[in-house]
N, C-alpha and C positions, 0 to 999 in steps of 0.2 A: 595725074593718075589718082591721087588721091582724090579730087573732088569727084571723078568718076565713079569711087568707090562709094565716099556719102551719098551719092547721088542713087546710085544703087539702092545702097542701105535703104536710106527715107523713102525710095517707092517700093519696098518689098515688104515694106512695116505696114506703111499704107492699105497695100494691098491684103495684107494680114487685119488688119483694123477691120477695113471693108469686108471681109469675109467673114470677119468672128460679127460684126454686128448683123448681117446676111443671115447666120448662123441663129446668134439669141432671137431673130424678131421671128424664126420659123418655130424656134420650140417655142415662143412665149403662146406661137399663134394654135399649136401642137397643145401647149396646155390647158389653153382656151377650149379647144374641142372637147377635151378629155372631160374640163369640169362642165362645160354643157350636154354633156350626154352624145355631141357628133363624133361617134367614132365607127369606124371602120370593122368589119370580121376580118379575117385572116386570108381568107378566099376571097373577098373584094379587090383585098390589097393587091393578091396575086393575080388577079383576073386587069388590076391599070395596072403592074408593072408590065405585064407580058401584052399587054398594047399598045407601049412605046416603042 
């Protein structure tokens, strides 16, 4: 039972690892645009989200 549980553990952390790096490589890519001048209006944004 226990190695079940570390077993757990370590692919949950994993899985947390993977998403926060997921996470920093979109804002870093997020602040990329910001300092080159590609950004988005407000009404862009809403005109892709309501095309998903």
């Amino acid at each position: 039972m226990a190695t079940a549980i570390a077993a757990k553990t370590v692919e949950r952390s994993s899985s947390i690892d993977d998403a926060m790096e997921v996470l920093f490589g979109k804002l870093d890519e997020a602040i990329d645009d910001m300092e080159s001048g590609r950004v988005q209006t407000i009404e862009e944004a809403w005109k892709e989200i309501d095309s998903i």
